[in-house]
N, C-alpha and C positions, 0 to 999 in steps of 0.2 A: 158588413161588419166594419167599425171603426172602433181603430187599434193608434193609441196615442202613446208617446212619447213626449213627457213636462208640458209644458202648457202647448209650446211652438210649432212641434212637428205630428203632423199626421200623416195615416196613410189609410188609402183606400182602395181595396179590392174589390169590385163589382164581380169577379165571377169567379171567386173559390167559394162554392157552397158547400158546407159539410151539415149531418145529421147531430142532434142532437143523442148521447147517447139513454139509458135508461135511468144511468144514476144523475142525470144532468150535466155529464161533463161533453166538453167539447176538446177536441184538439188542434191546439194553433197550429197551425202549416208551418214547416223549418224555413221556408223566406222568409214568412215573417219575424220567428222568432230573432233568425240571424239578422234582419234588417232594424227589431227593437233590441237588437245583442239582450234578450230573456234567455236566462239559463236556468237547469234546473235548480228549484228551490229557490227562484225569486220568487218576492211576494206581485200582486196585480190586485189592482179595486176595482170592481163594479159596478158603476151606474146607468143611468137613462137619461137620454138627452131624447128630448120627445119621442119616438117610435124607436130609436135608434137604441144599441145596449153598445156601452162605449167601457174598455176596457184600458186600464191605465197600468205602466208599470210602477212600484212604489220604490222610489229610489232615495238611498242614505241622503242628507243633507252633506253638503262639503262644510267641514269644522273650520269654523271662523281662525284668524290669526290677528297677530299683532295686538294693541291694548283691547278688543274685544273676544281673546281668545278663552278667560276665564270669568267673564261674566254674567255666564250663564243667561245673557241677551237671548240666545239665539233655541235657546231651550223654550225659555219663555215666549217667546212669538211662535216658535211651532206649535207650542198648547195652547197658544189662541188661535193658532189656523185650525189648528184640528177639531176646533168647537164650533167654528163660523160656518151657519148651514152651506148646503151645496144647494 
């Protein structure tokens, strides 16, 4: 399993195996949680990096300051991130 943090920081467990359960859920192990500081009720994305299911936390953007703090810049470029395939 690969458990990412923003683009920079990964981590990798080679030997926490857990089962999938019936309704598809898994449970992330509390190291990992507390080492991606995931609380309940953050949100997480799911994709595939070839073979691999790689699970992302989805974290607020920091609100711009200074003469870009109301131009609504930064709204705009996330709704072009957000459309640019993966």
């Amino acid at each position: 399993m690969l458990l990412e943090r923003g683009a920079s920081v990964e981590l990798y467990y080679q030997s926490m195996t857990y089962r999938i359960g019936a309704k598809g859920q898994v449970v992330i192990p509390k190291s990992i949680r507390d080492q991606a500081n995931l609380q309940p009720g953050d949100q997480v994305e799911f994709a595939m990096r070839g073979d691999d299911v790689v699970l992302s936390a989805v974290r607020e953007p920091m609100a711009l300051g200074g003469r870009f703090a109301r131009s609504g810049m930064a709204q705009r470029l996330l709704h072009d991130r957000a459309r640019e395939p993966r």
